[in-house]
SELOTOR-405999 format. One record per residue (C-alpha): residue in one letter; x, y, z. Coordinates in steps of 0.05 Angstrom, whole numbers, plus 5000, padded with zeros to 4 digits. Example, Ala and Ser with C-alpha at 12.3 -4.5 7.8 and 13.67 -1.06 7.14 Angstrom:
# SELOTOR-405999
a:5246:4910:5156
s:5273:4979:5143
//
This chain:
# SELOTOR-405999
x:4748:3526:2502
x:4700:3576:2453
x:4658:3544:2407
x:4680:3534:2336
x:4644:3583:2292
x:4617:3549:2233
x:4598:3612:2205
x:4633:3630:2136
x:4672:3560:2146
x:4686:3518:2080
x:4682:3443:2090
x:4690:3384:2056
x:4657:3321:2069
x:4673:3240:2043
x:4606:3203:2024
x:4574:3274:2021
x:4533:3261:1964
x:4485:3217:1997
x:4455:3194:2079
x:4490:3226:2127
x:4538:3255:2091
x:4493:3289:2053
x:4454:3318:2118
x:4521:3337:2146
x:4529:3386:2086
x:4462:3404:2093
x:4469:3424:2175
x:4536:3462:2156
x:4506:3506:2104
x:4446:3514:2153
x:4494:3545:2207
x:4519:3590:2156
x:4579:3563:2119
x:4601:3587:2057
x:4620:3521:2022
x:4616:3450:2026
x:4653:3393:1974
x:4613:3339:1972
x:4669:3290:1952
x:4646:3228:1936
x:4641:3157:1881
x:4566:3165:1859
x:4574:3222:1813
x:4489:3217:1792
x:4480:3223:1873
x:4522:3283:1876
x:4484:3323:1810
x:4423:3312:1857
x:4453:3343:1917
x:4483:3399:1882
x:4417:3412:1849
x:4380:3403:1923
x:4436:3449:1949
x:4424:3500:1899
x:4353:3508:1893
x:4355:3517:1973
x:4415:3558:1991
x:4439:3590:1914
x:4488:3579:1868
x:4547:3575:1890
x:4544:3548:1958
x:4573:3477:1940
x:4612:3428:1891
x:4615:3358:1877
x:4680:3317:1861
x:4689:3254:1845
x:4728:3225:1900
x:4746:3152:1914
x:4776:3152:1986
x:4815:3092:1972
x:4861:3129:1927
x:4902:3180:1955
x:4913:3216:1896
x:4832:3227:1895
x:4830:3251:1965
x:4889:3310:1948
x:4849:3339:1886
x:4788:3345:1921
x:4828:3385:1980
x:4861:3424:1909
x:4790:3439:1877
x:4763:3466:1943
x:4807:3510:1951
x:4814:3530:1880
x:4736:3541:1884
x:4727:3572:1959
x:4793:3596:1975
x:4797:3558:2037
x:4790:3495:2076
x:4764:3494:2148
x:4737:3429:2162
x:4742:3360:2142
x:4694:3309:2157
x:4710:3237:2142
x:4654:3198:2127
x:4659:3153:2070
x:4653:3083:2101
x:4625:3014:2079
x:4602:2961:2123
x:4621:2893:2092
x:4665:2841:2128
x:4651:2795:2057
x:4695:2849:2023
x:4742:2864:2074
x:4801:2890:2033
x:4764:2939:1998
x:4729:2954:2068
x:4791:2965:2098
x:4822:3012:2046
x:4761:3057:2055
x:4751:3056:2125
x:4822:3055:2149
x:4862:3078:2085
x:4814:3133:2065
x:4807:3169:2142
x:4892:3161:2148
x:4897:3197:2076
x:4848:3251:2098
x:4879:3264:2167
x:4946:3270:2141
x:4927:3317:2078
x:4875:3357:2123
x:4927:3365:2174
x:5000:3367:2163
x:4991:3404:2091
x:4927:3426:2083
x:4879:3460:2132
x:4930:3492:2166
x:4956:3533:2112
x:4882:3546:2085
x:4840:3551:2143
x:4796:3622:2143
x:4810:3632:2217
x:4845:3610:2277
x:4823:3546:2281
x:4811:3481:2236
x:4775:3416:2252
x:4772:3348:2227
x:4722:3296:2242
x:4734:3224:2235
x:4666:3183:2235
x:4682:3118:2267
x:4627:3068:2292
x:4599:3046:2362
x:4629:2989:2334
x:4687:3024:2348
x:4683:3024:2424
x:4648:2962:2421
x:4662:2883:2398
x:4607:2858:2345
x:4615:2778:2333
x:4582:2796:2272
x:4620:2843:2236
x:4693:2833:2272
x:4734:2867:2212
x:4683:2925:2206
x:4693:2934:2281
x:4766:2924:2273
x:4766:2978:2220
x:4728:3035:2267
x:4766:3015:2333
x:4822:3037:2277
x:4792:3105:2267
x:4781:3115:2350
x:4859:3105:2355
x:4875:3150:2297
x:4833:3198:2329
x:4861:3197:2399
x:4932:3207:2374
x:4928:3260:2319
x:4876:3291:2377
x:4941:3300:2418
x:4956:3373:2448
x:5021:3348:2406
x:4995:3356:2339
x:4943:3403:2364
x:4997:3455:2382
x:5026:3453:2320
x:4972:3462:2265
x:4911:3495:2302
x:4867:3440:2281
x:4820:3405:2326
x:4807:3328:2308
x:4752:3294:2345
x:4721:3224:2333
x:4645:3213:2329
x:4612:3140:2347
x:4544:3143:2313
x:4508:3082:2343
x:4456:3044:2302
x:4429:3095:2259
x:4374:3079:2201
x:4412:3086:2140
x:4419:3040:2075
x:4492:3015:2119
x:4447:2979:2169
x:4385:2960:2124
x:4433:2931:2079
x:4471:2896:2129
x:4444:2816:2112
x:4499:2780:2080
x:4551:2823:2089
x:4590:2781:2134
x:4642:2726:2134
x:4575:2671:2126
x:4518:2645:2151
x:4555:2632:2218
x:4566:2702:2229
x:4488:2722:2202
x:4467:2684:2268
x:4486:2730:2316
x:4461:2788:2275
x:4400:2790:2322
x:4450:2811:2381
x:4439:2886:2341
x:4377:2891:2365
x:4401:2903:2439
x:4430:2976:2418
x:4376:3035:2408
x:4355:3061:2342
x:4361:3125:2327
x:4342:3169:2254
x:4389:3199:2206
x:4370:3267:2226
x:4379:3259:2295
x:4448:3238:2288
x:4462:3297:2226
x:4434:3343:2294
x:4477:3321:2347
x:4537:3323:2301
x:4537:3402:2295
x:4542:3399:2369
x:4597:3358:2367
x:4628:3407:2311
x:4620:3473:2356
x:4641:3442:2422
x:4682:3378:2425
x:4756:3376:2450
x:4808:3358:2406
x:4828:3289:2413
x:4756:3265:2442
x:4705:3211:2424
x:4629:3221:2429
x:4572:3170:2418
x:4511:3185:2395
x:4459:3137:2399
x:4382:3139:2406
x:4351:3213:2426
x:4418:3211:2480
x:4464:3274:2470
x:4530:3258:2452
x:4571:3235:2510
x:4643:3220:2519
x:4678:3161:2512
x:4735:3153:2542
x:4787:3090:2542
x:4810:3075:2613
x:4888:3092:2632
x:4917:3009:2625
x:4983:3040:2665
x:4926:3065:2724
x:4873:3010:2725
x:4869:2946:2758
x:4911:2886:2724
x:4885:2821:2728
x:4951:2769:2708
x:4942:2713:2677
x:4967:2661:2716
x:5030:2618:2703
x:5028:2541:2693
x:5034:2505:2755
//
């Protein structure tokens, strides 16, 4: 498969006015795009990016719009405004998320809601007509708490094992085939970021806070780091694939075992 060329690429990214979001932009413009959307709720947040953005790369290089993922009307006028503004639309990179199970409705509408509204607007009307060249790409940012059960946090988890199935099936060669545009599924694991620092109390209770300590078994890894590995991702990942990045690690595949193929254990009937 050649590498995706992010070079002269527009993208727009959810939660891009702030944290990761904010450092994906960043990386894209570093590898030469020619616009980013930083769509997103915190409208003083984005003024500061744009201003960081500008003072760093020129005028003209990015825009902010308002953007509240759980609305799908939202998530189509940013897709309008950047193509009204670049012309095009070459990547999408989910990202808005919250973590907090004591506001699970609301947590479900963004994480679930908000990635299904982007996938189908990105790829069944959008990026395909728009894209610059051959190729499009979406990224859906789910979780290793999408690969992975957390007592802790069960709805959160059930929310980003959510985005890992999204992403396997609009990955298909099906839908691949028939709009030119890629969508892979990243798994950042614990990353330092206001998500996890903020993370006491937002749970179901105090019986779920207890086995908050079990986080400390998975490997830390900086913003940055994870902003990195992510352009890697970009550039080389499959359509239809899930990667995990966690501590200084590269990204690796994850990859669901065939249930047809492996080895069934039956429950047994009553005697």
């Amino acid at each position: 498969m050649p590498q995706f060329d992010i070079l002269d690429k527009v993208a727009l990214v959810t939660g891009g006015a702030s944290g990761l979001g904010f450092l994906y932009a960043i990386n894209l413009l570093e590898e030469g795009a020619r616009g980013v959307t930083l769509a997103d709720i915190d409208k003083v947040a984005g003024a500061k990016a744009l201003e960081e953005i500008e003072k760093k790369y020129g005028a003209n290089k990015a825009i902010f719009v308002y953007c509240n993922v759980e609305r799908k009307s939202d998530f189509e006028d940013a897709f309008v405004k950047t193509i009204e503004k670049f012309q095009n639309i070459d990547i999408l990179i989910n990202n808005a998320g919250i973590l907090n199970d004591h506001v699970y409705e609301k947590e479900i509408a963004i994480n679930v809601n908000g990635v299904a509204y982007g996938v189908i607007l990105g790829l069944d009307k959008y990026i395909p007509q728009y894209k610059s060249g051959p190729e499009g790409l979406i990224v859906n940012i789910s979780s290793i708490a999408g690969v992975s059960p957390l007592a802790m946090i069960p709805i959160y988890v059930g929310t980003k094992f959510a985005v890992h199935g999204m992403t396997l099936s609009w990955g298909d060669s099906y839908h691949y085939n028939r709009t030119k545009v890629r969508v892979v599924g990243v798994c950042p694991g614990v990353t330092d970021t206001p998500l996890i620092q903020l993370m006491s109390g937002r749970n179901l209770g105090p019986v779920y806070q207890e086995c908050l300590k079990d986080l400390r078994n998975y490997p830390v890894q900086a913003p940055g780091q994870m902003a990195n590995r992510m352009i890697q991702i970009i550039k080389n990942a499959p359509s239809g694939t899930m990667w995990i990045v966690e501590g200084n690690s590269l990204p690796f595949k994850f990859e669901l075992p065939n249930y047809q193929k492996m080895k069934r254990v039956y429950l047994e009937e009553d005697q």
